[in-house]
N, C-alpha and C positions, 0 to 999 in steps of 0.2 A: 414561405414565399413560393406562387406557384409560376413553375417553368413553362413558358408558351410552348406550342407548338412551334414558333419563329425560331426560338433557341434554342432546341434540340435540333433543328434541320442546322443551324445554324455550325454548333460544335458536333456534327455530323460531317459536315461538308468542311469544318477545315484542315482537315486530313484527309487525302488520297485513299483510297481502300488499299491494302495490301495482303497480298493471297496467304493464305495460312499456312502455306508450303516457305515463305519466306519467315514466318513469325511465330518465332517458338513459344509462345505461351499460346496462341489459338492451336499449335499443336497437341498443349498439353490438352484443352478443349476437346478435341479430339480423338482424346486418346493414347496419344502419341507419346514415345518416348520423348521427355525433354531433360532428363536427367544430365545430358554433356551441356546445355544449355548454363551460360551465365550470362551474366550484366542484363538482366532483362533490363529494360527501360519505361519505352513509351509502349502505350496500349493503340490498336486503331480499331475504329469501330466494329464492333462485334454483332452479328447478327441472326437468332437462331428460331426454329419452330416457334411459336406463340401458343403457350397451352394457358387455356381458360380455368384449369382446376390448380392453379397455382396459391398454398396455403399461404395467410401470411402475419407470422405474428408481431403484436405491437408491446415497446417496452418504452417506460419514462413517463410514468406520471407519481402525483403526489398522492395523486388518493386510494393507489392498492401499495404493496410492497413495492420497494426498487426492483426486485429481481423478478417479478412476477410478469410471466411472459405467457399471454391465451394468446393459441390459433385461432383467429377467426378474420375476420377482412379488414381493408383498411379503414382505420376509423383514426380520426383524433384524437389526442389526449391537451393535456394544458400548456405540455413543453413542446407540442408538433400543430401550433396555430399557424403557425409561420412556415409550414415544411415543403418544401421542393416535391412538388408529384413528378416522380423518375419516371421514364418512360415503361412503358407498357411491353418491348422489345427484349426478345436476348434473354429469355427464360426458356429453359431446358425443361422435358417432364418429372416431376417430383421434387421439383426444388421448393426452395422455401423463403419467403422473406421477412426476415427482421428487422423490425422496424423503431430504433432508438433514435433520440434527438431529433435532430433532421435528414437523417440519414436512414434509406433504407437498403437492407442487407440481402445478396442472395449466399444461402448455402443450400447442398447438396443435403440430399434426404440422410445419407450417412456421416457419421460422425468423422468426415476425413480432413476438417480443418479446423482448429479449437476455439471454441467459442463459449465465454460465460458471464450470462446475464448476471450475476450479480455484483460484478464492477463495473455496472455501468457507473454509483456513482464516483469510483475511479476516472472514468472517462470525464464524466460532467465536470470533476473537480479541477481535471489536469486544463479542458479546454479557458478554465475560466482564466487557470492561472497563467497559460500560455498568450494568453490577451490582452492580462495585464501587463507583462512580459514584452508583450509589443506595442502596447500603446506605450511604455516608457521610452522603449528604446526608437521607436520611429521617428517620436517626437523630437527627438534630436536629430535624427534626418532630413525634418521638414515635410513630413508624412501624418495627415491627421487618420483618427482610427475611429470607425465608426460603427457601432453594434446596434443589429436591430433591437426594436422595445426599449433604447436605452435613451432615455429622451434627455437630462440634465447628471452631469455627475457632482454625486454626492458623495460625503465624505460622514458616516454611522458612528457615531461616538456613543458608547453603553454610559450615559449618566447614571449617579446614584439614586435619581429617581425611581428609577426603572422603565423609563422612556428613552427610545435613540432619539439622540438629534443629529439631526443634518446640518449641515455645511454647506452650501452650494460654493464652486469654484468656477463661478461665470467669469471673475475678473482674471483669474491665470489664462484661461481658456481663449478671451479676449488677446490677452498679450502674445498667445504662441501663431494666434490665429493670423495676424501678420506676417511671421515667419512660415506657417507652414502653406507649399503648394501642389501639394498632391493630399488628395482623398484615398482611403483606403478601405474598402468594402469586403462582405465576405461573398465570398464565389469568385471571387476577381482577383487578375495576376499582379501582384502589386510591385513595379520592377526594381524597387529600393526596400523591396520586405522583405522577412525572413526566409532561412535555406530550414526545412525544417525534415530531420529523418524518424522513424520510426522503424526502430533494426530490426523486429521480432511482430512482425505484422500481423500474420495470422492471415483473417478474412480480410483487413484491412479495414474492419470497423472505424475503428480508433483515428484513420489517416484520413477517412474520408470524411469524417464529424469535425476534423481541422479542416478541409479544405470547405467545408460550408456553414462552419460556426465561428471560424476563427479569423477575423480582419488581419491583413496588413501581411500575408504571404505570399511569397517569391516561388517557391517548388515546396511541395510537400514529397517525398520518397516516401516508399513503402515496401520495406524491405523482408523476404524470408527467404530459407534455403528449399524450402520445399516448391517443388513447381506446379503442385496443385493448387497451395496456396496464394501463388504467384501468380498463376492463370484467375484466381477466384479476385482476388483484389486489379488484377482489369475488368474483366467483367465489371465487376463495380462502382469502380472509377466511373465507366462509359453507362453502366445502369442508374448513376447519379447524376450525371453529365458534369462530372469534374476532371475530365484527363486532360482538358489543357491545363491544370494544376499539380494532379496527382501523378507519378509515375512509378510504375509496378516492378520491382527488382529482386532476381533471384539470387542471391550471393551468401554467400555465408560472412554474419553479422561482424565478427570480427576479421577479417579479412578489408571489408567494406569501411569500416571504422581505423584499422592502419592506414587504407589506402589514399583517407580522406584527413593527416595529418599534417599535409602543408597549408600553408597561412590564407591562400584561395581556395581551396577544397574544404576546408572546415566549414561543419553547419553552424546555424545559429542555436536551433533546440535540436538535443538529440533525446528520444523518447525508449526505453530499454524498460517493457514489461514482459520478461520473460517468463518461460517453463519451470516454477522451480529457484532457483540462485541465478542473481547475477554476474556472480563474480568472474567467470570468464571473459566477461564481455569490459569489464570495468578499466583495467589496464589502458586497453583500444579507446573507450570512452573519453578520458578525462583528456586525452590529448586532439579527439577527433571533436571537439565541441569549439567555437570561434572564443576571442579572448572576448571575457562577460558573458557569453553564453550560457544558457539555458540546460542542464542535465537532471532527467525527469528518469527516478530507477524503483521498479516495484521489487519486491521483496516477498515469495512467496513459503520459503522455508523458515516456516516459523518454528517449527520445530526443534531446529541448529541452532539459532537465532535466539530461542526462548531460553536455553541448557538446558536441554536432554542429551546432545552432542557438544560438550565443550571444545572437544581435539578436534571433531568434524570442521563446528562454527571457526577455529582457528586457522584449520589447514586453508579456507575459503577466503576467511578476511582478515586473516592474523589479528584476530581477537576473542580472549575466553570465552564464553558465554555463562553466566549463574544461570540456575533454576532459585529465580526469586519474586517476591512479589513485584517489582517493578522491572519484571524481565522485557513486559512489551516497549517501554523506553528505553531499554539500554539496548534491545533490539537495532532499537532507531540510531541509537548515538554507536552502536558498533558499524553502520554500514555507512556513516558517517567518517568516524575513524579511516576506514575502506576506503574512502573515496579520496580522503583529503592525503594521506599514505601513501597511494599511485599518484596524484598529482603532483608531488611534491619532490619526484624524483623528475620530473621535467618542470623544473620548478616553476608548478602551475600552485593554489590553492584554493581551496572553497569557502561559499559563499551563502550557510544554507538561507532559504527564501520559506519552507515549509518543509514542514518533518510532521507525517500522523501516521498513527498505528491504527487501521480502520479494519475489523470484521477478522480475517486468517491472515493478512497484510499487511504490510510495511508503504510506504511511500513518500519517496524523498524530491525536494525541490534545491536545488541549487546551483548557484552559478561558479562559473570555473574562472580564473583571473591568473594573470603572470604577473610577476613581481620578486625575486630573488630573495630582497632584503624583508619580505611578508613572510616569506617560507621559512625563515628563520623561526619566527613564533611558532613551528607547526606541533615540537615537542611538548612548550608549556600549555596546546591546548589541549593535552592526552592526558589521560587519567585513568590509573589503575582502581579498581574496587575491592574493599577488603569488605567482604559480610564476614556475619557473625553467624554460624548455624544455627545457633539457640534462638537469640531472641530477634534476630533479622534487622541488628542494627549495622549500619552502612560508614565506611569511613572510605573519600577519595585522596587519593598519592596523585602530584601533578606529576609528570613524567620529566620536564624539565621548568626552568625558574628562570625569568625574565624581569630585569630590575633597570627603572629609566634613571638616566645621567646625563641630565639637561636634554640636547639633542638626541643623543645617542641612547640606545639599546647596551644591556649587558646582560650576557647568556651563561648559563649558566647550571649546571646540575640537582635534580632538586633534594631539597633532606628528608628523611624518613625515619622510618614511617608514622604512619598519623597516628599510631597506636598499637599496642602492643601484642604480642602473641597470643595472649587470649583476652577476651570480652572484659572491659570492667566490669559490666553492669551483673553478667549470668556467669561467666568462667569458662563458658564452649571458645572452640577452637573458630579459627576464620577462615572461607574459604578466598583466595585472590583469583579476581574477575580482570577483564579487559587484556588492553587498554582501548578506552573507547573514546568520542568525543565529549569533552568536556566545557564545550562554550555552548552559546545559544543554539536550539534546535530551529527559531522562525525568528524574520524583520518580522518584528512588530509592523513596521509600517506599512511593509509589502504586501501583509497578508490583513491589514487593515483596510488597503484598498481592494483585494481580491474582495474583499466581505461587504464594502462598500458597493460596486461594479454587480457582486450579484440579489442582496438586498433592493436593490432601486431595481431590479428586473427579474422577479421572480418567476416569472413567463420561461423564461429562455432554457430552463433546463428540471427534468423530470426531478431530480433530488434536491431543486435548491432551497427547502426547508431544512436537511440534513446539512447540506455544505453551510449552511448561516447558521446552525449549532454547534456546528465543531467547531468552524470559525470563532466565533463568539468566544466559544471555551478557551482556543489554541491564547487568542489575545490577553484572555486573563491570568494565564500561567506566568508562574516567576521567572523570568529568563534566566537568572543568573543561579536556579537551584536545579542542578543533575537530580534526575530520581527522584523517588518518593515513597512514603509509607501508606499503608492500607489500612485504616482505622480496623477492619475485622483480624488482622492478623495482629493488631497489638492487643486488641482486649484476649484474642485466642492464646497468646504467650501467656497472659497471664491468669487466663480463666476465670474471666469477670464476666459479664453483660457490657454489650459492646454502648457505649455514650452515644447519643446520636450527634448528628454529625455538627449540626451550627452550636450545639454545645463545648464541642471538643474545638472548633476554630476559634470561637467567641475565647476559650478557654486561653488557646495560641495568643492572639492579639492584645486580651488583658495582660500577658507577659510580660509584650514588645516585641512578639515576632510577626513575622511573616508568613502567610499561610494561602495557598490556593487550590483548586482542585485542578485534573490534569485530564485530557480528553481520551489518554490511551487505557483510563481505568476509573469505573463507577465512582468508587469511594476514597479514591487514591489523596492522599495530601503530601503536598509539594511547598515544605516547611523550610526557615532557615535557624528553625531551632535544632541544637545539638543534641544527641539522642538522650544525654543525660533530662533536660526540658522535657519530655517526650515519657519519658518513663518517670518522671517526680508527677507528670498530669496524671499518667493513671494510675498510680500510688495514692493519691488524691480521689482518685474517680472509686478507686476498689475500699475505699475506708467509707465513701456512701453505700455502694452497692458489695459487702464483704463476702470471702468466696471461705471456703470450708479450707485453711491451711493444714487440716491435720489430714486430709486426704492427699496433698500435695510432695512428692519428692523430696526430699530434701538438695538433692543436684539438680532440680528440674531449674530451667530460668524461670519460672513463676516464684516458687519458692526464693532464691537467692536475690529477684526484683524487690519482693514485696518484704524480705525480711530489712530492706532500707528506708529506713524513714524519707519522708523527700524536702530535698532544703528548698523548693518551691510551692508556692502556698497558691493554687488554682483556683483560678472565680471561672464560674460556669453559667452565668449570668448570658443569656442571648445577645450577644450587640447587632445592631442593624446593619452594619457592614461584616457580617459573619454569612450571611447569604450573598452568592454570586450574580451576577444582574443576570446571568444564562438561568441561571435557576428561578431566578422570580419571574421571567418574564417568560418562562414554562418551554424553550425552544427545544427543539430535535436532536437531545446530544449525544442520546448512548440507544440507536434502534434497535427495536429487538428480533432478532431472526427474521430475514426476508422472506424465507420458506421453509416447506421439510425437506430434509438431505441435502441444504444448500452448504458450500463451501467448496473448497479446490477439487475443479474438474478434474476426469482424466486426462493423459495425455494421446491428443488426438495420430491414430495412426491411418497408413493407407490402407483402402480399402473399407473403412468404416468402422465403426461397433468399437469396442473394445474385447481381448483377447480372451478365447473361452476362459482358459487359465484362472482372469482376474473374476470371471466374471464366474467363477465355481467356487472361488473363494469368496467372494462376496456372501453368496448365496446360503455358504457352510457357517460365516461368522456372524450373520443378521439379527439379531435380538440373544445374542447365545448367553446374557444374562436372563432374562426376560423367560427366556423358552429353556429353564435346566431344567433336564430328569427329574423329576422327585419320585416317579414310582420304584419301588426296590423290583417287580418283574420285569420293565423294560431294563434297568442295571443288568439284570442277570444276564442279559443277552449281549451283554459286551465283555472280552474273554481279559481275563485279568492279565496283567502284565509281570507280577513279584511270582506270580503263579511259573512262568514261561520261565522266569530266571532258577526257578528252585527256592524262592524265599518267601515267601507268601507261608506265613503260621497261623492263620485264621482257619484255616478248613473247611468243614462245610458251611461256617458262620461267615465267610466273606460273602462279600455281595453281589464278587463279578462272579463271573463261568470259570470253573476251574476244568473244564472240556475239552481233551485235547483235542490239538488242531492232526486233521489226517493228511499225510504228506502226501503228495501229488505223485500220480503213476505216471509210468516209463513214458506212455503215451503225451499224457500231461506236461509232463518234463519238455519232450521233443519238440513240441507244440508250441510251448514257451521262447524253447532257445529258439527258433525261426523264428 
């Protein structure tokens, strides 16, 4: 949608100019200390040299990568038909603008405020789901929500055919349309809409794609501690002509988030994609969100998160973490755990709406609710994880027991454990995980209209081929089954030729079980067969395809699996409900690398670049498999180390320099110690 001339004079002139000697963010503009500077607020219009060689890159389309961001001018893509041409004003020499969704971005030639193109479809995903979000909730205020490109809403049901069908909802639509009398557009203040924060803003990307893609908002904040940051997202604001929506504030995020914990100062969405963990901020979070509100938390240490750092992942969200094959869900269900743990000592609890494990990421949707006698359930929805090292079977401990009696609840401790000190199946030891959450990771229904909302308007956003695949996928997952196995790491236990995949489900369902795949992992199955089911299938599967046991262990868990006949008898027969309707109908569910060396940026410092330091390490570990030694004469010219100790027994047959090193003169020395 292009911006006239009329309406930038327009949201120019409804603010008085104010000198930049009274406005500490045009100070930071400037140059200027603003470091003592807090509660930034409002921006006023900004005004600066006009440089014609101003670069400017464009991101958000379906037909190159998501992440794939070329310098060159502004052009169109399929998600920027619709897009606001920002004014031409208030560019500085060497800046740069980015250009996603409908928002365009300025940053500075140097890396001084953090920015990375490949969550945009983070962004994409969050704005869809912050609108369905508000088209719930408005409509109970009497507030209709209205998105461009979005002409009928439709309600996408995956039949067995392999066709969606639609639903039109003209007759609800009809019924509200009596009751509601206010309209809700995007660009526009809407005075019964959302309070919506963004603690950890950055350029302010993220805030200004809400305030011109997202209907039905009140104030959108856009909050960081840094005051370059803080100056850059007015800027923006006013470069977009959204600052009578958007306002720029510099506070430190938990601070802002205490501050905002009585019952009128609470937001509606509070958005927390930060640097790294968010557990700092989490505490502040669950109490600064309004009751049913909205709480939107990325997760970028996936590392803690995966188990590599068990003690780490705990000290942060008091819960274990495994290195296992379904580490990237239980990811999700620990930060989930997290949340619902802080809320519940202000007995608040959650409400997840979407939970996806996307690219080096985490991304949680849920809403927060008060209710004392709910909090009650928070124990029986934790669960401990017992794996098995051997052969990576899984058994969940509920952490407490909840039994109905008539009206009433009765609470109660739970029994244990699900299983014994070592493995039926192999004899290894187990290790204990969590506790994490153990109920649904997404409404079905929620995130059925989210899929519905962006299916009917694929226009609206560069990734929405990707978001109606995962989608797709999240809908067909088993609610009620935590976790899951990895068809490659069972046939790897036992050393067989891995079954392909509709054989080994088709295999499941002749059973009587239940079987789906899961969006945070290619091959992943998300069974509610018992592992014992699970290893009689590939006991079955390895007497077609038989592996050589005399090469085999006798402790190994292949061995100890395969020496047990299986009391289930497996048909491998394809059934037509053994394929997922996302799979037949070919959508976008697992992409592959956006780019080269794409993943978690640095973190952005002042003054630009990143630190020689990192950047001499980078440079030392670059290909350092790739690029080893092999000649024995470049060796020799590295001095041996067992040599320096006195233990080096090789002699002249070693390969490094046994050359002694000559100690540094007086001279040398002095030179040194200065």
């Amino acid at each position: 949608m292009l911006v006239s001339a009329a309406r930038l004079v327009y949201f120019t002139a409804r603010r008085a100019p104010v000198s930049s000697v009274r406005n500490p963010i045009l100070k930071a503009l400037s140059g200027a200390d603003v470091t003592s500077h807090r509660g930034l607020r409002i921006m006023d219009p900004l005004t600066a040299p006009k440089d014609s060689h101003v670069t400017t890159a464009v991101c958000g389309s379906d037909v190159k990568p998501e992440a794939e961001c070329e310098v060159k001018g502004l052009s169109s893509s399929p998600a920027e038909s619709n897009q606001r041409t920002p004014s031409d004003t208030g560019l500085l020499p060497g800046e740069t603008v980015v250009k996603e969704g409908k928002a365009a971005i300025l940053f500075p030639s140097a890396n001084e405020v953090f920015y990375n193109p490949v969550q945009e479809f983070n962004r994409d995903l969050t704005c869809a789901v912050i609108t369905e979000y508000a088209r719930e909730q408005l409509s109970k205020r009497g507030v209709r929500v209205l998105v461009p490109g979005e002409k009928e809403r439709v309600v996408v049901s995956l039949s067995e055919d392999g066709q969606g069908t639609e639903e039109q909802e003209q007759e609800d639509g009809e019924q509200k349309a009596g009751q509601e009398t206010e309209t809700a557009v995007v660009g526009e203040r809407c005075e019964r809409g959302l309070r919506v924060l963004e603690g950890l803003a950055a350029s302010g990307l993220r805030s200004v794609r809400f305030a011109l893609e997202v209907p039905g908002l009140q104030s959108v904040t856009a909050n960081d501690c840094s005051a370059r940051a803080a100056a850059l997202i007015a800027r923006n604001a006013q470069y977009n002509g959204v600052s009578h929506l958007l306002q720029a504030s510099q506070r430190d995020a938990s601070m802002l988030l205490y501050e905002a914990r009585g019952r009128k100062e609470r937001y509606d969405v509070i958005d927390l994609d930060p640097y790294g963990s968010p557990a700092p901020f989490l505490d502040a979070a669950v109490q600064a969100v309004s009751e049913g509100g909205l709480l939107c938390v990325t997760c970028t240490d996936m590392a803690v998160m995966a188990g590599n750092s068990g003690e780490t992942c705990y000290s942060k969200y008091g819960s274990v973490s495994i290195k296992a094959k379904y580490c990237h869900e239980m990811a999700l269900r620990i930060i989930l755990h997290s949340l619902d743990q802080r809320a519940a000592v202000y007995q608040r609890y959650i409400e997840p709406l979407l939970s996806v494990s996307v690219d080096f990421y985490i991304r949680v949707f849920v809403r927060v609710h008060t209710g004392q006698a709910t909090v009650k359930n928070s124990a029986s929805k934790q669960a401990l994880v017992y794996n098995c090292v051997g052969c990576g079977s899984f058994h969940l401990q509920r952490m407490g027991k909840r039994i109905s009696q008539g009206k009433h609840m009765k609470y109660s401790a739970a029994t244990g454990p699900p299983t014994g000190p070592n493995c039926e199946r192999c004899g290894h030891r187990h290790q204990l995980g969590g506790p994490i959450w153990a109920e649904p990771l997404h409404s079905t229904q929620f995130v059925q209209k989210v899929l519905s909302a962006v299916s009917g308007n694929p226009s609206r956003f560069g990734t929405s081929r990707r978001i109606e695949g995962m989608l797709s996928m999240v809908t067909e997952e088993l609610e009620d089954v935590p976790l899951y196995y990895t068809l490659d790491s069972l046939s790897s236990t036992v050393h067989c030729n891995t079954p392909p995949l509709l054989q080994f489900r088709s295999a499941l369902l002749h059973a009587g079980f239940r079987v789906s795949l899961s969006h945070a992992c290619k091959n992943a199955l998300k069974t509610d067969a018992p592992p014992s089911a699970l290893w009689d299938i590939m006991r079955c599967w390895e007497k077609k395809n038989p592996v050589k046991r005399e090469r085999l262990s006798e402790t190994s868990p292949a061995s100890r699996i395969l020496s047990t006949e299986p009391t289930l008898q497996a048909c491998f027969e394809v059934r037509e409900d053994a394929n997922p309707q996302s799979r037949r109908r070919h959508l976008v569910r697992f992409q592959e690398n956006p780019q080269a060396n794409w993943g978690p940026k640095a973190r952005a410092k002042a003054g630009g670049g990143i630190s020689t330091e990192l950047e001499d390490r980078r440079k030392q570990f670059q290909n350092k498999r790739k690029n080893q030694i092999t000649d024995a004469s470049q060796v020799k010219s590295y001095p041996c180390k067992k040599f320096r100790k006195g233990t080096c027994s090789r002699g002249e047959e070693c390969c490094y320099s046994h050359e002694p090193q000559q100690e540094p003169g007086e001279g040398e020395k002095v030179e040194k110690m200065e």
